[in-house]
C-alpha positions in Angstrom: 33.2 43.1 7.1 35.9 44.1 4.6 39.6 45.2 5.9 40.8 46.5 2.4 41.2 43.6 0.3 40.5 41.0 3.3 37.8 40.6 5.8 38.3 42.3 9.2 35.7 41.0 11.1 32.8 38.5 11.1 30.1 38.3 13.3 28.7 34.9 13.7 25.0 35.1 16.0 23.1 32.3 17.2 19.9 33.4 18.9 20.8 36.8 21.5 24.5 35.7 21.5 27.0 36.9 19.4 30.5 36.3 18.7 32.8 38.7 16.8 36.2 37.2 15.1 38.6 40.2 14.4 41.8 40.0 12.5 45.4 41.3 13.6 45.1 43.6 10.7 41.5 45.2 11.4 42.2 45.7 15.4 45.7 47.4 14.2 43.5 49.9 12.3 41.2 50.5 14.9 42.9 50.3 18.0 47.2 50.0 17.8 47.8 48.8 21.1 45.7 45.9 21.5 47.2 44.2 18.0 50.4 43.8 19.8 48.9 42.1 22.2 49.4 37.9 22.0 47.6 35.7 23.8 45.2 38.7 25.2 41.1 38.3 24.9 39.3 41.5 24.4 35.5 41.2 25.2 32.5 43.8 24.0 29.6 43.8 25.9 26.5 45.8 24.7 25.0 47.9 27.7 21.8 50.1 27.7 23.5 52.8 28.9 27.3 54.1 29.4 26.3 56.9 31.8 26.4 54.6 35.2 29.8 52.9 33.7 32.0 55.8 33.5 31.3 56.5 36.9 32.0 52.6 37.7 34.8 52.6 36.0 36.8 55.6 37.0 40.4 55.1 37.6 40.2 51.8 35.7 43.2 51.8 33.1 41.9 52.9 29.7 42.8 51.2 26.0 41.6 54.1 24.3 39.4 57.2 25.3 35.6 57.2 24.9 34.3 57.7 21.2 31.9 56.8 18.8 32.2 54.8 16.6 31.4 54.2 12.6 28.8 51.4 12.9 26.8 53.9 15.5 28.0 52.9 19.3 28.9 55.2 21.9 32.2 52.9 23.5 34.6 53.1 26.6 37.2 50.8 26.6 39.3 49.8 29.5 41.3 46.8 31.2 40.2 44.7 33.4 42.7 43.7 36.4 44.4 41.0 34.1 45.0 43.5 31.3 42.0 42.2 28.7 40.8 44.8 27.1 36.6 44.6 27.9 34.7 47.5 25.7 31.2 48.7 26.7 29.1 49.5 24.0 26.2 51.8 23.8 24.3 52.3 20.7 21.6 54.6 19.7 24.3 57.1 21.9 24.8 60.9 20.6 28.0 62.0 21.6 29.2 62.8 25.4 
């Protein structure tokens, strides 16, 4: 996927797996605070539905507030107890 003149993102799939590579440049645009971040992973994990997560994950420090997205998902993102960012993914979603 195209970041204005560069790519942004790839996804690379092998079977059910997939793994995304994001530039420093593309997570900047989408989400400021976690391009600061050195050294941090940031996992997305595709879930049938968010509804039983926001109830899981109440009080859980947020990286940005639920949305949807461009590319059709319904996300929450949040830390997990070593600051990662770990984003849930919902797609097919209409808005909360």
């Amino acid at each position: 996927m195209p970041h204005g003149d560069k790519l942004g993102f790839v996804i690379l799939n092998h079977g059910p797996v997939e793994l995304m590579l994001q530039s420093r440049a593309s997570v900047l645009a989408d989400v400021p605070a976690l391009a600061r971040e050195v050294g941090k992973a940031a996992l997305f994990i595709e879930v049938e539905d968010l509804a039983p997560l926001r109830k899981a994950l109440t009080g859980a420090p947020k990286t940005f507030e639920e949305r949807s997205t461009f590319y059709g998902a319904r996300e929450i993102g949040v830390r997990d107890p070593d600051g990662h960012c770990v984003t849930f993914a919902q797609f097919g979603a209409q808005p909360k």
